[in-house]
C-alpha positions in Angstrom: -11.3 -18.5 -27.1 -9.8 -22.0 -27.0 -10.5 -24.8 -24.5 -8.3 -23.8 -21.5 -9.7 -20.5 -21.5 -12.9 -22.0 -21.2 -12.1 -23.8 -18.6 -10.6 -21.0 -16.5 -14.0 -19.0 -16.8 -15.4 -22.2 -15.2 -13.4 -22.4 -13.1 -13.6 -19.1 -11.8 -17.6 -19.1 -11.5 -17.9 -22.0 -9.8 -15.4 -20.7 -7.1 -17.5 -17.9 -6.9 -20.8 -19.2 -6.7 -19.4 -21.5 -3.8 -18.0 -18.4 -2.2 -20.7 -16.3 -1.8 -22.9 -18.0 0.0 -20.7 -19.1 2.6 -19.9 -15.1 2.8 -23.3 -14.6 3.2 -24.3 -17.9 5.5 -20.9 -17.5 8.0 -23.0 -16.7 10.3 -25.3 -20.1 9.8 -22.3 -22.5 8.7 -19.7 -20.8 11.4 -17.4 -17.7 11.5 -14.8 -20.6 10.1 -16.1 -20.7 7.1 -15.5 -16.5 5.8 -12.0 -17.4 5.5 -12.0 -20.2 3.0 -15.2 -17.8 1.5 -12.4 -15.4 1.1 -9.6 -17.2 -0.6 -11.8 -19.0 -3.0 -13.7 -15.6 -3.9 -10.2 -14.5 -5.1 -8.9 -17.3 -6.3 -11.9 -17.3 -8.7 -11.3 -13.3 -9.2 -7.9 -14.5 -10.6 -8.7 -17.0 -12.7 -11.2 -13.9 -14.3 -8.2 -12.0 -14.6 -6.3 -15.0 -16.0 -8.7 -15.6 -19.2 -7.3 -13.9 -22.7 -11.0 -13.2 -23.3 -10.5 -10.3 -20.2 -7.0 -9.6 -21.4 -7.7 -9.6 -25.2 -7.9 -6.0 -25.2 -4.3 -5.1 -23.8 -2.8 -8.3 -25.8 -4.6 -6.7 -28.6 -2.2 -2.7 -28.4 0.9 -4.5 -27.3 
């Protein structure tokens, strides 16, 4: 796994450590709030999806 890999995975968990709790706290911080909770939840699903340590196993048959 090189260095930009790395960095996706991150990437990717700190968007979804910051996501979760303002999912969980909309109602504290403001209903405002679930919708950037939303987009960075899967903006951090994609960078998962993005990493060639998740994809390794497809690259690997093709």
């Amino acid at each position: 796994m090189n260095n930009i890999e790395k960095l996706y995975l991150a990437i990717a968990a700190v968007l979804i450590i910051v996501a979760v709790p303002l999912m969980i706290d909309g109602h504290i911080l403001g209903d405002a709030t679930i919708g950037l909770a939303r987009v960075l939840l899967i903006t951090g699903i994609c960078f998962v999806g993005a990493s060639r340590k998740t994809l390794g196993s497809l690259q690997k048959t093709q």
